[in-house]
N, C-alpha and C positions, 0 to 999 in steps of 0.2 A: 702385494704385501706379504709379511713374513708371518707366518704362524708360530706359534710359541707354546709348549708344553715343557711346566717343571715336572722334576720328580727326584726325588729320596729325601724328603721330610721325612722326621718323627722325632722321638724323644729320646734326649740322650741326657748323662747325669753332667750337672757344673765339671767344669774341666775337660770335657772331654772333645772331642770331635764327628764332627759331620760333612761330607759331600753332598752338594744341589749339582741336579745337571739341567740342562734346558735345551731340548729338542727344537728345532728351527726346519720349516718347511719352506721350498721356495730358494730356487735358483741364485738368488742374489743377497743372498746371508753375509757374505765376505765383504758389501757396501755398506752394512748397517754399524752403527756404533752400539753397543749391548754392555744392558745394565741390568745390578740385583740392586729392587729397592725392599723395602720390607714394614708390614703393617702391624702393629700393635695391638689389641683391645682396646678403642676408644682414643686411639691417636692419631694422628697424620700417618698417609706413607711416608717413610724418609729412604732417603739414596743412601744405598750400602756400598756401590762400588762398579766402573764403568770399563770400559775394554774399547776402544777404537778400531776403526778397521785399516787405522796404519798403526796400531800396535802399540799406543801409549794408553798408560791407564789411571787410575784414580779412584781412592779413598776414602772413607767419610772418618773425621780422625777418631770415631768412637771403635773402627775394628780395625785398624790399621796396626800392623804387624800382627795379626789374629787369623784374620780373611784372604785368600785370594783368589784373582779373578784371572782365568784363563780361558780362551777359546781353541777348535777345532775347526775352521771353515772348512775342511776338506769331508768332515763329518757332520756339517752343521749345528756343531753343539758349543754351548755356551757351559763353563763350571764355577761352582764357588766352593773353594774347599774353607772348611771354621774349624779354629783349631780354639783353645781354652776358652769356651765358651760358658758365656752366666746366662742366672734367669732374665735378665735384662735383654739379650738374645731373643726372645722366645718372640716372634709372630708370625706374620704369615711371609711367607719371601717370594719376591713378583723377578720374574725375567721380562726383561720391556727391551723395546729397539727404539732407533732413530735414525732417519737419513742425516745427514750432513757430518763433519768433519769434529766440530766439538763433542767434548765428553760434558752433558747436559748433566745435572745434579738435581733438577727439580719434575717431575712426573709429566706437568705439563707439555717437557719437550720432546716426551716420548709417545710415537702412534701404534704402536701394539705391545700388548700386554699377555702373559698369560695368566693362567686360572689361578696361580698362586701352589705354594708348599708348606704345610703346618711346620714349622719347629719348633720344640717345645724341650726348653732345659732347664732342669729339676735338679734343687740342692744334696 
């Protein structure tokens, strides 16, 4: 199985932008489909947005044109660059994997997770 470490949360003002990267351990990164979902205070995870490991990807329509999702298999890393971001933005944001071929939208069809990255954007 894949290991998963994010990194570059913090706080940035309305409007502005931020890079998540997600470190991947484990030989077989380039098989997994890799997703950013992201958690709230006191709400559901929801799916931010997925990457396939033939290349097609997917949105959730609240960052679409805002977010995007690229990978490195040759480096093992997973990114999410945010670009005009609100406080509506602001939870924790999870790097998750999955075997198989679909780009999954719901938590459940993902078997590793990492630790998560604070985002937090201030008016």
């Amino acid at each position: 199985q894949v290991q998963l470490a994010e990194s570059g949360g913090g706080l940035v003002q309305a409007g502005g932008s931020l890079g998540l990267s997600c470190a991947a351990s484990g030989r077989t990164f380039s098989t997994y489909t890799m997703a950013w979902f992201r958690q709230a205070p006191g709400k559901e995870r929801e799916f931010v947005a997925a990457f396939g490991w033939s290349g097609d990807t997917s949105y959730a329509d609240y960052v679409k044109g805002r977010f995007t999702i690229s990978r490195d298999d040759a480096k093992n890393m997973l990114y999410l660059e945010m670009t005009n971001l609100t406080p509506a933005d602001t939870a924790v944001y999870y790097c998750a994997a999955r075997t198989g071929r679909s780009l999954g939208e719901y938590p459940y069809q993902y078997i590793q997770w990492g630790q998560g990255t604070q985002v937090t954007v201030s008016l």
